[in-house]
N, C-alpha and C positions, 0 to 999 in steps of 0.2 A: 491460584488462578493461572489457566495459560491462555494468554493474549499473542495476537498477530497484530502485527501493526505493519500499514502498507505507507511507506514512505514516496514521494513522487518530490516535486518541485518541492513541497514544504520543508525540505532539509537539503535536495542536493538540487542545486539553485544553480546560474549562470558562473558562479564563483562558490568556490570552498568558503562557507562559513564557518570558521573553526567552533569559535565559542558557542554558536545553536549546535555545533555537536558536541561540544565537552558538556552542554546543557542536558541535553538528549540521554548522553554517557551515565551520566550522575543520576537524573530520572531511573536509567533503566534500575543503574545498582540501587538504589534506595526501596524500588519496587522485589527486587528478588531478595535484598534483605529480608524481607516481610512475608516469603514462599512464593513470591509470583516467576514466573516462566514465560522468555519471551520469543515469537519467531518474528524478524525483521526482514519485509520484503523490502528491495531498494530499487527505484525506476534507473535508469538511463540519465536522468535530467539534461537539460541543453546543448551539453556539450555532446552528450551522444547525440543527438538530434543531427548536431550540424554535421557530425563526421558520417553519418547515414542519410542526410543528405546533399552531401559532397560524394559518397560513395555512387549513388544513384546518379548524378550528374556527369559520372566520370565512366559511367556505364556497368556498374556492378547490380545484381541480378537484387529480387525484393529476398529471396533466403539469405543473401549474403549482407544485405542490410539487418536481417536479422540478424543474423551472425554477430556483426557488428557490437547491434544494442544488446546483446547477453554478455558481450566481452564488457562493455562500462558498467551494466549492474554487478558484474560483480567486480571492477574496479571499487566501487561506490563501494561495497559491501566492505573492501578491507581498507576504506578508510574509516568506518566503522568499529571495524576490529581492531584497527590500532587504538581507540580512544575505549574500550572495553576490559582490556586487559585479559585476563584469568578466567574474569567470567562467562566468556563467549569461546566457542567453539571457533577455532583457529584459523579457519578457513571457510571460504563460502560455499553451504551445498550446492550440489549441483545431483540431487533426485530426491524424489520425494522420502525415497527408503533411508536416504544416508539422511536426512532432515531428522526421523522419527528416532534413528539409531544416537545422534547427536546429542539430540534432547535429553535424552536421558543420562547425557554425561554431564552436560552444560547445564547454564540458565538459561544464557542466550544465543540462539544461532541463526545466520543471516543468512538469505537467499535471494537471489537477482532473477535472472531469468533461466526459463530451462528448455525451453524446446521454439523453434523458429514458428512465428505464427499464434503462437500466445503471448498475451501479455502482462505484464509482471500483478496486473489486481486478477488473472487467471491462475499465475502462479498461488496469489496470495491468499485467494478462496481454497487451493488445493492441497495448501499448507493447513489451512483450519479446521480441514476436512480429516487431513493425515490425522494430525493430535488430538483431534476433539478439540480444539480449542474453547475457552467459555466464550470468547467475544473474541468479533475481526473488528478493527480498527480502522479506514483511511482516512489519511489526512490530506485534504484540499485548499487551497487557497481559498474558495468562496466561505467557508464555514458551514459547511453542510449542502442540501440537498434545497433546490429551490422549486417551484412550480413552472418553470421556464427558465430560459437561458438568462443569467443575472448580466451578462456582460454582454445583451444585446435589449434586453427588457428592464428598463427603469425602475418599471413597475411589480419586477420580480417579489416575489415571497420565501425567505427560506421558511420550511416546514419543520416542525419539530419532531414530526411523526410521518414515515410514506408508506402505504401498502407494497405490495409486490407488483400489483398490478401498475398501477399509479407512475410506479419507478420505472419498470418496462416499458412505459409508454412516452416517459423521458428519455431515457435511453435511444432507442429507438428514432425517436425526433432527434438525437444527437449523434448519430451513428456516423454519420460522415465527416464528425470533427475532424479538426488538423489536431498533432500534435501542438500542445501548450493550451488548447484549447476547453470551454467547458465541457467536461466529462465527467458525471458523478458516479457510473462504475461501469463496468465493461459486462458487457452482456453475458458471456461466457462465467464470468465470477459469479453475478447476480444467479444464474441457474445452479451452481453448485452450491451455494451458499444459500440458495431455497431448499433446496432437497436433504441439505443435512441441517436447517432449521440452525444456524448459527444465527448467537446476537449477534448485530453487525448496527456501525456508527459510524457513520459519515461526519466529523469531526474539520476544526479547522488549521491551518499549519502553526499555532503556537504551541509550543509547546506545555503550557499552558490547559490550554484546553484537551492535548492527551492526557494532561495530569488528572484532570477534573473527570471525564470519563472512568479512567481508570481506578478513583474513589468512587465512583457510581453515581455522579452528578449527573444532573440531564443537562445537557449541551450537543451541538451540532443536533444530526438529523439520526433519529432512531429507526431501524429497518422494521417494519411488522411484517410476517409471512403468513400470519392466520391471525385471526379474531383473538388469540388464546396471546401473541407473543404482544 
């Protein structure tokens, strides 16, 4: 099986969690023990945030904010690498070509961001897209996909199942989040990730529950793109 898995807050958090990534680490290896093949997207998390929003404050332009946030995903990325060892490909791609060429050396190789203006679940659709991947992965704090914004409505529902539509329509009602904010996947991803009919799971950040997906449990929220998935 090859999996993407889009990393955000769920591992690179206000502070280095070591042991959720020696956790993570161990996951992956036990996974490609068994023939699986992994690509890891990594966001920016917090710390990028602030120093692109100190950037902004100090008068640096939005491409140079982007700038910024591609330089910490792939910080993030090789503090990944370090805890991977052999198995991962040595360094963070940085195109979608050097991703596909990687994989076929590696198990596992990590990607951050790659072009000013996208963002890394863009990336992380266009990685799934390169490999064929069988399933994209993100991991979220809320645990999935809800029927409205869980962290302003009480009364929220996570869904076990969303159509395309449905999701769009979420999206879309969330499109001017802030960063940190409820976001269950970035429009631009949701479109590529329609069009090449990837499984796709909206999962929650334990690690835990990547594990359980990645045996074929049903947990988080499952994407449908037709009547058929």
């Amino acid at each position: 099986m090859k999996a993407v898995v889009k990393l955000g807050h769920s591992l690179i958090g206000e502070r280095i969690e070591l042991e959720k990534i020696r956790r993570f680490a161990l996951l992956l290896r036990k996974r490609i023990s068994e023939g699986d093949k992994f690509v890891v997207v990594v966001g920016g998390g917090a710390v990028a945030r602030a120093y692109i929003n100190a950037s902004r404050i100090l008068g640096g332009t939005e491409s140079f904010a982007d700038d910024i946030g591609i330089a910490f995903t792939r910080i993030n990325c090789m503090l990944l690498i370090s805890a991977l060892g052999e198995y991962v490909y040595p360094k963070p791609a940085t195109s979608l070509e050097e991703l596909r060429q990687a994989l076929h050396l590696y198990s596992i190789v990590t990607i951050g961001g790659l072009t000013p203006g996208h963002s890394t679940d863009a990336v992380a659709a266009l990685s799934a897209e390169t490999i064929s991947a069988d399933i994209f992965i993100k991991m979220i704090e809320t645990g999935g996909i809800y029927d409205k914004d869980p962290q302003t409505h009480e009364d929220a529902k996570l869904l076990s199942e969303v159509g395309y539509e449905q999701l769009l329509q979420l999206i879309l009602e969330n499109k001017n989040t802030k960063a940190g904010e409820y976001k269950p996947l970035d429009l631009v991803a949701l479109e590529i990730l329609r069009r090449s009919k990837i499984k796709t799971v909206i999962v929650g950040s334990k690690l835990e529950d990547l594990e359980a997906v990645l045996r074929g449990e049903e947990v988080g929220t499952k994407v449908k793109w037709n009547d058929a998935t």
